[in-house]
KOLVEX-155355 format. One record per residue (C-alpha): residue number from 1; residue in one letter; x, y, z. Coordinates in steps of 0.1 Angstrom, whole numbers, plus 5000, padded with zeros to 4 digits. Example, Ala and Ser with C-alpha at 12.3 -4.5 7.8 and 13.67 -1.06 7.14 Angstrom:
BEGIN
   resi   resn      u      v      w
      1      A   5123   4955   5078
      2      S   5137   4989   5071
//
This chain:
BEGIN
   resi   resn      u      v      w
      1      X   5000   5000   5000
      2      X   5028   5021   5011
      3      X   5058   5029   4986
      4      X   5082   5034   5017
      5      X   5076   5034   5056
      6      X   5054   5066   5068
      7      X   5067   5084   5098
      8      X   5036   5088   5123
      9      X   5043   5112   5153
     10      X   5027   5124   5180
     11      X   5027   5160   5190
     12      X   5025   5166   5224
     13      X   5008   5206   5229
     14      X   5019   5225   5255
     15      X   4993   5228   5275
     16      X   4953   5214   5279
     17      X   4931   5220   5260
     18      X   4891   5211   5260
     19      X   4888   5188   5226
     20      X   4853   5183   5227
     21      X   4827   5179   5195
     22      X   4825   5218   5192
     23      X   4857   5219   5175
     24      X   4858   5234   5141
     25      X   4882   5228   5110
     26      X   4890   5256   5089
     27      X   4908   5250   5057
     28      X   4920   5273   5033
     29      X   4942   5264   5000
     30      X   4976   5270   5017
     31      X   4968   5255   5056
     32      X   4941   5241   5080
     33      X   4928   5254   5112
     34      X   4914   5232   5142
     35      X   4901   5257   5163
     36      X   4899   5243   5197
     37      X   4889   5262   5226
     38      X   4875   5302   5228
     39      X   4889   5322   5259
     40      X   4873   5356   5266
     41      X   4875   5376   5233
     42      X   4902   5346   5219
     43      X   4904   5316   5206
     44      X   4930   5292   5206
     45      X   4943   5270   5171
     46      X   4962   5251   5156
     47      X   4975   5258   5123
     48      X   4989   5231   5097
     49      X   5006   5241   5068
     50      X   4986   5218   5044
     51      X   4954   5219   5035
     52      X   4959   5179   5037
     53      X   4948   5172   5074
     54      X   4923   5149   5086
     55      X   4903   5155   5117
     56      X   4885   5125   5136
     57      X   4891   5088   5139
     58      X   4909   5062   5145
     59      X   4890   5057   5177
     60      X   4893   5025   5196
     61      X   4865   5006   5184
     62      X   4886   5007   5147
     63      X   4920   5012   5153
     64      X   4931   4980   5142
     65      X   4924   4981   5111
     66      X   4940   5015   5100
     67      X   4966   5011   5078
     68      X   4992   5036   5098
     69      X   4980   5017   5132
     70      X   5013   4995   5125
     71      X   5035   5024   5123
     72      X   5027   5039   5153
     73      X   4995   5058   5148
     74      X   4972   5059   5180
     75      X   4939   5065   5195
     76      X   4923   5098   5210
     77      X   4961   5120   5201
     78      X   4969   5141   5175
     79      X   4993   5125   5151
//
């Protein structure tokens, strides 16, 4: 499936923040947005330089079976 061995890596954020279903994706032609949490007149992101991001599963109930599971892609992280 893969021509060579994908790198999966997760990023660890520097601090908490409340991923809950209100989160919104923003994509543009040069990067995506997840927009995670609002805070007074703020709101906190994260930006990706590719419009090529995906939001959402694997969860646990399908993890196996993702191709990238066997190169070290987890559950409920961001990857």
């Amino acid at each position: 499936m893969f021509t060579k061995k994908p790198k999966v890596h997760q990023v660890e954020l520097s601090r908490e923040y409340a991923f809950m279903y209100e989160n919104f994706v923003v994509a543009t032609q040069a990067a995506t947005y997840l927009l995670l949490e609002k805070h007074g007149r703020s709101i906190y992101a994260l930006r990706f330089d590719s419009p090529n991001c995906r939001y959402g599963g694997p969860n646990d109930e399908s993890h196996g079976g993702h191709p990238l599971a066997k190169y070290g892609l987890g559950i409920y992280g961001l990857f």
